[in-house]
C-alpha positions in Angstrom: 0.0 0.0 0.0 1.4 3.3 -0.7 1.5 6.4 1.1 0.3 10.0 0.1 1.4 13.0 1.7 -0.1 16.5 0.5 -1.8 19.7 2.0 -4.4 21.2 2.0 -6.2 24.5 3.8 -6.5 24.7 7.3 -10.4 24.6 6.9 -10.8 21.8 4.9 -9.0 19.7 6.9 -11.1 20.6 9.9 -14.5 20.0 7.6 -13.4 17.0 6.8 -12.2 15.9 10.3 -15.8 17.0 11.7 -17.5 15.4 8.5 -16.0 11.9 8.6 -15.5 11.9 12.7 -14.9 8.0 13.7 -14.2 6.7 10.2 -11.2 5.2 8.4 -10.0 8.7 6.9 -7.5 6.9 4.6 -10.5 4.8 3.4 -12.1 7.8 2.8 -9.7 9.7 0.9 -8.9 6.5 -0.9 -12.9 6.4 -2.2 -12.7 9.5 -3.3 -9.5 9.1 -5.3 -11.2 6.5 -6.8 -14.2 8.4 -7.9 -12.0 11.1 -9.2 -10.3 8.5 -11.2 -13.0 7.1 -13.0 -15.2 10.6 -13.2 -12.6 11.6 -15.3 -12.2 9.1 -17.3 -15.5 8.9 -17.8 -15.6 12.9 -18.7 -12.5 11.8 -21.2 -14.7 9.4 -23.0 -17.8 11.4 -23.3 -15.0 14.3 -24.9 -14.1 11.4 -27.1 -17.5 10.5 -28.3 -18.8 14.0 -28.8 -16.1 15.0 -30.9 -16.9 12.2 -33.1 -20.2 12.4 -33.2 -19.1 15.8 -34.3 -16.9 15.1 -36.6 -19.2 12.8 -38.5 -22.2 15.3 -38.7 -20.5 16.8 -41.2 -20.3 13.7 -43.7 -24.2 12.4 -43.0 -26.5 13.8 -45.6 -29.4 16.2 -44.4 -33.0 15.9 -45.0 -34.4 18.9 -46.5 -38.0 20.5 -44.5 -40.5 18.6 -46.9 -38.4 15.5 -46.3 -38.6 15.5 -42.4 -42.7 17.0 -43.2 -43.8 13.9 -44.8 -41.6 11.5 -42.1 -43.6 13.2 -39.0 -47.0 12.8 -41.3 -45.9 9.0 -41.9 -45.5 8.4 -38.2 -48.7 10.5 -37.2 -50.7 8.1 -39.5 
């Protein structure tokens, strides 16, 4: 297991220290490293798929007004 040394405010730490009073602090900083972790990699992969889903809007074809008209009159019927 490794160890992690780093600072923070004064404030924080008493927040936090009120907050999580009587539990495993390491656990706790641990959990939210891990969240951290995979929030951003999730935020990396939704970058990921929006700028393909960009990219690609420009090479689909685009109906014209009449075109998407008479495809909401076809599904109203």
């Amino acid at each position: 297991m490794a160890t992690v040394n780093f600072s923070v405010p004064d404030d924080v730490k008493a927040a936090f220290d009120r907050v999580f009073k009587g539990k495993n602090k390491s656990a706790v900083i641990a959990d939210f490293m891990r969240r951290a972790v995979d929030e951003t990699k999730q935020q990396k992969r939704r970058e990921g798929i929006f700028r393909l889903l960009t990219q690609r809007r420009s090479q689909r074809s685009t109906a014209t007004d009449a075109e998407i008209r008479a495809a909401r009159t076809m599904v109203r019927s």
